[in-house]
Each structure stands twice: as C-alpha cells, then as structure tokens.
N, C-alpha and C positions, 0 to 999 in steps of 0.2 A: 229767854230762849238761848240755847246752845249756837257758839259760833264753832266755825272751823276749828280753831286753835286747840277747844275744848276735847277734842276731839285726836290731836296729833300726841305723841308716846305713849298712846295709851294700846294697850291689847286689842288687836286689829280686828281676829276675831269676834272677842266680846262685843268689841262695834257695831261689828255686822248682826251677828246674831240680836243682839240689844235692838238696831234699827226694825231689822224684819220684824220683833215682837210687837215695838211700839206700829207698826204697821197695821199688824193682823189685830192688834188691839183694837184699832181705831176702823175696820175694815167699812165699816155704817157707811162711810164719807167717799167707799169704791172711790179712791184717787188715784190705787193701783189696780192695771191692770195683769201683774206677771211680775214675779221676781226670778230673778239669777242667783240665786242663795245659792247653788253647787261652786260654781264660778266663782262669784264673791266668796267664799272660805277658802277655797285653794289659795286666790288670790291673799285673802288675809294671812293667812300661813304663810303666805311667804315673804311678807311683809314682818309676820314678827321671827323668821327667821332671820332676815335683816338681806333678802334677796333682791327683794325692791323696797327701794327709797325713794326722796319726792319731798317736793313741798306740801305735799295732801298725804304723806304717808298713811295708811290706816283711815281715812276720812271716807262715810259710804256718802252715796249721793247716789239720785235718782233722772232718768231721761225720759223726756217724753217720748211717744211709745210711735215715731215717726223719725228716731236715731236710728242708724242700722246701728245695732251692739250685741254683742256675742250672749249666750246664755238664756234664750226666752224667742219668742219670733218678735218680728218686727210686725204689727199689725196696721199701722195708722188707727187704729179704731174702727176698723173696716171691717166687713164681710169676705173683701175684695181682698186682703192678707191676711185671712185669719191665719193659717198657719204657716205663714211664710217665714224661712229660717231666712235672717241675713247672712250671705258671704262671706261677707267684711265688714268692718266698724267705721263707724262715722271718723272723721278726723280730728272734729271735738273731741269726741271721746276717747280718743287715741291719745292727743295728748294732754290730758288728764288723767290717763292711766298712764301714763310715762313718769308723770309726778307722784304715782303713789295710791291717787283717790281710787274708790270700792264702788263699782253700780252695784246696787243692790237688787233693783226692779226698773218697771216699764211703767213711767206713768200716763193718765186718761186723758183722752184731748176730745174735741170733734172729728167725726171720721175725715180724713186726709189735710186736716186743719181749717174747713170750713165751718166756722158757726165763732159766737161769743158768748157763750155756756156752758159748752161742755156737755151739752143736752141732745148733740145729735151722736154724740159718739151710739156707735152699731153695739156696744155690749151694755149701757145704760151711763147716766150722768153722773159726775161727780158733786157730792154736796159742797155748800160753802163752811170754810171752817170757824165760821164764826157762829153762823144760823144754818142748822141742816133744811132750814124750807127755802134756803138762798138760795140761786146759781153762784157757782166756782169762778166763774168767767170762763174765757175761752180764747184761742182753741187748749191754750196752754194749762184750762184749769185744773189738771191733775198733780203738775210739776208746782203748781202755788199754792195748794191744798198741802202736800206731803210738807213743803217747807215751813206754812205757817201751824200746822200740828206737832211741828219739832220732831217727824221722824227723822230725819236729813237735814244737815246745816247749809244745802244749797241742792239744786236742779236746776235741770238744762231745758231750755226750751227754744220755739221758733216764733219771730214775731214777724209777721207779713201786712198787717195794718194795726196791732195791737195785741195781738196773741200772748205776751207778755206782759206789757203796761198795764193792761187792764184788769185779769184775772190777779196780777200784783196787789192792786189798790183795791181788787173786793177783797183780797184777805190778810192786807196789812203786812206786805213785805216788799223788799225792794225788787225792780223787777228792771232788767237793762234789755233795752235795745240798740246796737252799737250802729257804729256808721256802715253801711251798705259793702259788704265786703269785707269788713275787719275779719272774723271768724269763718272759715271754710264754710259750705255747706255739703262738701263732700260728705257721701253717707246716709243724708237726709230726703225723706219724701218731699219731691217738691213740689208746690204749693202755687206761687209765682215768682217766678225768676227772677223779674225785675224788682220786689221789692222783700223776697225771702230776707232777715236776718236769722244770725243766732246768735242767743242771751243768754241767759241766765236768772236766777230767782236765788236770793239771801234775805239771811234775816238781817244783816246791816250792810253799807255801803262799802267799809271797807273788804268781809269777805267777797261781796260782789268784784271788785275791782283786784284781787285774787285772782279769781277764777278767770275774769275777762283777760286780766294779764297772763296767764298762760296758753288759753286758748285762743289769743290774738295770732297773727301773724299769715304771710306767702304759703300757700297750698297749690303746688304745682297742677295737683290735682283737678284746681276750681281756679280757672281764668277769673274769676272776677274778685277775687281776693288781693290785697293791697298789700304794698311789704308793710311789717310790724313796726305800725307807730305808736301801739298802746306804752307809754313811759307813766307809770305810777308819779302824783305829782301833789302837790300841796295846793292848796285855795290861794287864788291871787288878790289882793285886798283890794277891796272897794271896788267889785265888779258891776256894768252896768246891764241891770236885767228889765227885759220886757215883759208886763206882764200882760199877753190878750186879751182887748177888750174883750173879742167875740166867744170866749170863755167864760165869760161872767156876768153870761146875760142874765135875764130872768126866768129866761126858760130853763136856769141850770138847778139842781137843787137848793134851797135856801141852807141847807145844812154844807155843802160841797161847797159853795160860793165862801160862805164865811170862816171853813177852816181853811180854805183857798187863800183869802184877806188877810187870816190871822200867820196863815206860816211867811205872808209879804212883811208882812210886821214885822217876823223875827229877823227877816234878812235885811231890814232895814236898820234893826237892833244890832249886827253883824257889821254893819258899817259898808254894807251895801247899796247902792242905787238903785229903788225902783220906779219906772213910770212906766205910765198904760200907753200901749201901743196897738196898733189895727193892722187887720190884713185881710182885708174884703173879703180877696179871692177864695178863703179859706173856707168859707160859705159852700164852695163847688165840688169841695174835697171828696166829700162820700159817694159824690155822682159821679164823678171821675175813676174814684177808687172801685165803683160798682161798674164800673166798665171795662178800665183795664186789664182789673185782678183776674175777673170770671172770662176775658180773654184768655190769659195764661193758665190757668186752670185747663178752661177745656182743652186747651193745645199739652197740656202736661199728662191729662188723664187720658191721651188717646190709647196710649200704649198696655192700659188693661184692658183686654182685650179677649181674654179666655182663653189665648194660646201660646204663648209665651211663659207666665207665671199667673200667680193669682189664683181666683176663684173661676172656676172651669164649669157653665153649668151643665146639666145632663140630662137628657131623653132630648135632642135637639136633631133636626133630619138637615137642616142646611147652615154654611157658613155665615150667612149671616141672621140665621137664629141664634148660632152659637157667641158671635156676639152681642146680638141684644139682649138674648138672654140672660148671658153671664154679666153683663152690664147692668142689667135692671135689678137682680140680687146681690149682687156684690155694694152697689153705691146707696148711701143712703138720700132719701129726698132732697136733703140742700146738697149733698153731690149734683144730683139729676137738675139740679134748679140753676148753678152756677155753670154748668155745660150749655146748658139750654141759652141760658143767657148771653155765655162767652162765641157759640154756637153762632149766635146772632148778630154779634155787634161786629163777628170778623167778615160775616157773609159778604160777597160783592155786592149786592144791593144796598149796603148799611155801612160799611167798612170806612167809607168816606166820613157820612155823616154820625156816626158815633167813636167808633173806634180812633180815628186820624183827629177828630177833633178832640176828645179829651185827652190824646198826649199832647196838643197845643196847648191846649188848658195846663195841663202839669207844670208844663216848662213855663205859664205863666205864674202858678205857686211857687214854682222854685228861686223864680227870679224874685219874687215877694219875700222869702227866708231872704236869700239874699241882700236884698237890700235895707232890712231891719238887721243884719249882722255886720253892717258897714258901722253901727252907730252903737249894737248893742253885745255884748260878751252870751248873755243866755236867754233865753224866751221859757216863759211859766203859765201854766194854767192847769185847772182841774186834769186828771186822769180820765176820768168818766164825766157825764154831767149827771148822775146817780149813785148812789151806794148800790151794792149787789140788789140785782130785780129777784124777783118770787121763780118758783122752779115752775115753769110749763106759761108766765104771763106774758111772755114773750112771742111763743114757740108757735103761734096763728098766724102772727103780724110778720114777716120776713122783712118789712120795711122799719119798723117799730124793732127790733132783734137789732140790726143794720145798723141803726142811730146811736148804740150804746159805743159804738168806736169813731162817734163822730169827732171828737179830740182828740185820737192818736193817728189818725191814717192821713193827713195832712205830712207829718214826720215821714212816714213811711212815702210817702209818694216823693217825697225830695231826698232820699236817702238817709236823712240825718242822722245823730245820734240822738239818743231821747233816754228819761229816766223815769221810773214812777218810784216816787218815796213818800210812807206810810205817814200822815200827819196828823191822825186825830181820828174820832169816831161819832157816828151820828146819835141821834138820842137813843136810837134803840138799839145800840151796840155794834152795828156794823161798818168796818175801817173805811176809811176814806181818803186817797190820795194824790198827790200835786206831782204834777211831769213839769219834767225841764229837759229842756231842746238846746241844742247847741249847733256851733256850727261842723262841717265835714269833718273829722278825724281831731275832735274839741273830748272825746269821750271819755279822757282822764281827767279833763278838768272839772268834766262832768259829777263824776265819781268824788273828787277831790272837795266841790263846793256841796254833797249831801253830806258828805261824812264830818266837815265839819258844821254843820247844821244839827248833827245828828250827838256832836260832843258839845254846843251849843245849849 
C-alpha cells in the first residue's frame, strides 16, 4: 500500500486526478459520498506552481462527510443536511491544508455518527474492503474503506465510542483516537461532547503519527482542546503492558483471541513486559456509554429544527408540525432511537436514577484506568471481539449492533488515547485488530510502540 511519502514531489495534480480515478474505479464499496475535485485541482496547481508548500505537499486525503470542508456540502449522511454548504472548514482540516495536503471528497459514515456499520447512513452503506457482504464499521466506515483500497494514504475521522478503532480493525488499517481534546473539534458535527475525538485512518503507524502531529494542538476556537503536547518519540524499552482479562474471554472470537495472544508474543519477543490484568468495572462500559452518549446527542440534535438550517419539511399548517415533521424526515431511525433514549434518561423523573448515576459509574471506570496506569505504561486487547459482521445481521438487534464497541467505549468514557493496529486475518480473510490504551496525553508513545512493532 502507498504511504504518504509516496506521494510528496510528485505532480500534485496527477495525484488528485489519479486519486479520484482509483475512487470512481472502486465506486461498488460507496465509501464516497461527494468529491471536491474543482477545488482539489486549483488547489493542486498551486501546489505544483510551488504556491503552497507543506509537509503533505501534493498528498490528497479524504474527510468524513461530518467535517465542515469547502468544495462538496457537508451532509452528516443525513437527510437532515443534504444540501447544506459549509461556511467554514473544520480546524483539522485547516491545518492540513496549511501543510500542503488535497481533500479530494466526503466520505460515508452513519447518519450524524450514530451506528457501527455504516449501514444507517440516509444515502445507503459502505462495503467492507475486504468482503463486499461485510459491514465497513462505523460510524467512520467510509474514511477506513477509501484508506484500506489505497485511494488515499490517510482520512480523517471522528471517534466517540469507536467510530474509528473499529471500522480500522475491520479493514486492516491503523486507526488513532487521541486523548480527549488533543485535535480541535471546531468544524465538526457534534455527536457528544464529552467524548467526541478526532483521528485519523493510515495504512501505517508512522504516517498516522504525521498527521496526528500536525493536526494536534490549542484551538482557541474549542475550549476543550489542550496546548500541543503531541512530541513524535521513539519506543521506550521494556515497557510494562497490561493485557485485559475481560478482553479475552470466551465470548470473544476464537480467531481475535488468538491473533490477540500471538501479537502479545511479539511484544514480549520485543523485550517487553506482559501480564494479564482486570478491570471489573469494564463490564458497565456499554450501559454507561448507552446512557450518556444518547444524553448528548439528544441535547446536540435539538437544534435541527426546520428553521434555522437543515431540512425544512413542507405542506405543515403549525410550528410544531413543522418541527416534527421536519424531524421525522430528516433523521434516520437510530437518530430517532438515540433522542428517544437520551430524551429519557435526562427527564426529571429519570435524571437521578440513570443519567446521575452512570456519570458516578464513569468516574468509577476512570479511576480503574487509573489505577492499572500507576503500575503499567499501556493496556491491550482486541479492537472488536469479531471480525467484520454480515451486512444487514446486525441491523434488527440495536442491542446486538451496540456490542460490537464493547472494547472501545471504555477508552472513550475516560478520555484516553487508544490505537487499533492491523495484526493478522481470520480464516476467511478478514483483518483483525489489537487496541492499545495509554494513559492521558501517552499518545505518541503510543504511535511510537506500534510503529516499532510494525518494523518488528
């Protein structure tokens, strides 16, 4: 596969135009949904007139389709934006076009980044690039589809309980979620606030750690952003890694389990430390994260609305037809499902006993990372406890859907940084891969202990 590098003095143009082919070539896998190709050539041109320079000179790359970015609408995958032009550009993506790099297009997610397939996006699903009868994952699985097809040697994406980890490890590429705050979110449809990141998708750890290192840093714009501590950094020897029990039960697949085993092996070949370590609470993750998340959601989605922006419906005789009916077609079902939900747990009859008590619960997870990070440098286990599921075997069960991010939304509920990196494939060909967790603002070392792994 093509890295970055591949990529830099080369004719900026032929890049782009080269990218967008291999796109439209491959279009079966709908990963995109819109390209910028007007945009991106002006932009190329001016790039090989030597106008803009960069560490991504001439490099195209793709966003998932919930960046505000110039050249295409920003849709979330909605009904609810179909045709909404962005204003302004995400902050990501700002700078990354200050370095040089080309959006080419918009890639497929779930509509407003609910789902883990990629199966609810409002304009249809993206395939997996391994097996077209797979799911892509999700919500991120357009931006993991275009990277693991080698149209693009990196996309952007948003990870709120896995949105990236996962849809990584069903198609065999690396996939970063940084610490909470590293990367602006300025620009971006939000999702939930409290545990929105923004990541990235390469095909190896060091262009990952590229890109993360540029798009790191203070955005005056986004209070919640941290000054830039991402420092590129080398693997410290003999680090001591945790690896979760409650990752490698029996309920996990027996193929996942043991390429799980086998990449502990290598790290221990590495001259690293590993022992199995527990963390009960971890058990409560997904009930937590089904509580808080669909909180913030519904508090985020109040604002489409039919009057402001958005999807406007029509033949409506009173204001609050004209909300719910522009509500009811605009959102798709796991929209309407996680509102309903979040609707409920913040109600004053419920508030207490759901909502109040799973952020106690959180801060009892957290304190659990914690206290295994007094003893241990990085915590490992499966990405998924499956390889990519079948396209639609999911899509009945919401609770059964829900369980495929039962290994990442742990990370996300404590803010951490997390990694999913590509380790192997199951008998029937499809990729399988291992997350590693660090602690707070650990996210180059991160970067640092796959990449040597990866020259291992």
């Amino acid at each position: 596969m093509t890295k970055i590098s591949d990529y830099i003095s080369k004719n900026a143009r032929q890049n782009v135009l080269e990218a967008i082919k291999r796109a439209n070539d491959k279009n079966e896998y709908h990963a995109l949904l819109s390209f910028t190709e007007a945009r991106a050539l002006e932009r190329a041109d001016a790039v090989d007139r030597g106008e803009i320079t960069g560490r991504l000179a001439g490099v195209p790359f793709v966003v998932k389709d919930n960046f505000f970015a110039f050249g295409a609408p920003t849709t979330a995958a909605s009904r609810m934006l179909e045709h909404f032009q962005a204003p302004l550009q995400a902050t990501a993506v700002e700078k990354l076009e200050a370095e040089g790099a080309i959006c080419i297009g918009k890639a497929n997610l779930d509509a407003f980044a609910h789902g883990g397939s990629t199966e609810n996006s409002a304009f249809g699903p993206t395939l997996n690039a391994f097996d077209k009868t797979k799911v892509a994952g999700g919500s991120s699985g357009g931006s993991a589809v275009v990277t693991a097809l080698d149209i693009v040697p990196f996309a952007l994406g948003s990870d709120t309980g896995g949105s990236i980890r996962q849809p990584a490890s069903f198609n065999g590429v690396v996939g970063v979620k940084p610490t909470y705050g590293t990367v602006s979110r300025y620009g971006v449809v939000a999702m939930a606030s409290s545990t929105d990141t923004i990541g990235c998708f390469a095909t190896d750890a060091a262009d990952a750690e590229l890109i993360m290192d540029i798009m790191a840093g203070k955005d005056n714009k986004d209070m919640t952003t941290l000054p830039d501590f991402f420092k590129p950094t080398n693997v410290k020897p003999g680090l001591k890694i945790g690896l979760i029990k409650e990752t490698t039960t029996d309920d996990v697949d027996p193929e996942v389990k043991q390429a799980t085993l086998d990449y502990v092996a290598r790290l221990k070949a590495a001259g690293h430390q590993v022992d199995e370590v527990t963390m009960p609470i971890s058990k409560y993750a997904l009930a937590i994260y089904y509580i808080v998340v669909p909180a913030e959601v519904s508090s985020n989605l109040a604002r489409y609305d039919g009057i402001r922006y958005g999807h406007r419906a029509e033949g409506v005789a009173t204001l609050a037809e004209l909300y719910g009916k522009s509500r009811d077609e605009g959102f798709v079902a796991e929209n309407k499902r996680r509102i309903m939900i979040g609707s409920y747990v913040l109600s004053s009859g419920f508030f207490d006993a759901y909502y109040l008590q799973a952020q106690k619960v959180r801060t009892l997870l957290i304190n659990e990372f914690n206290k295994l990070f007094e003893d241990y440098d990085v915590l490992l286990g499966p990405t998924t406890p499956t390889p990519a599921f079948g396209l639609g075997e999911n899509t009945a069960d919401p609770i059964k859907m829900y369980l495929a991010d039962i290994m990442t939304v742990p990370a996300s509920l404590a803010g951490l940084p997390a990694i999913s990196v590509p380790v192997g494939k199951s008998s029937n060909g499809l990729p399988i891969g291992v997350q590693l967790v660090g602690q707070r603002r650990s996210d180059a070392d991160l970067l640092a202990l796959a990449k040597s792994m990866e020259k291992a």
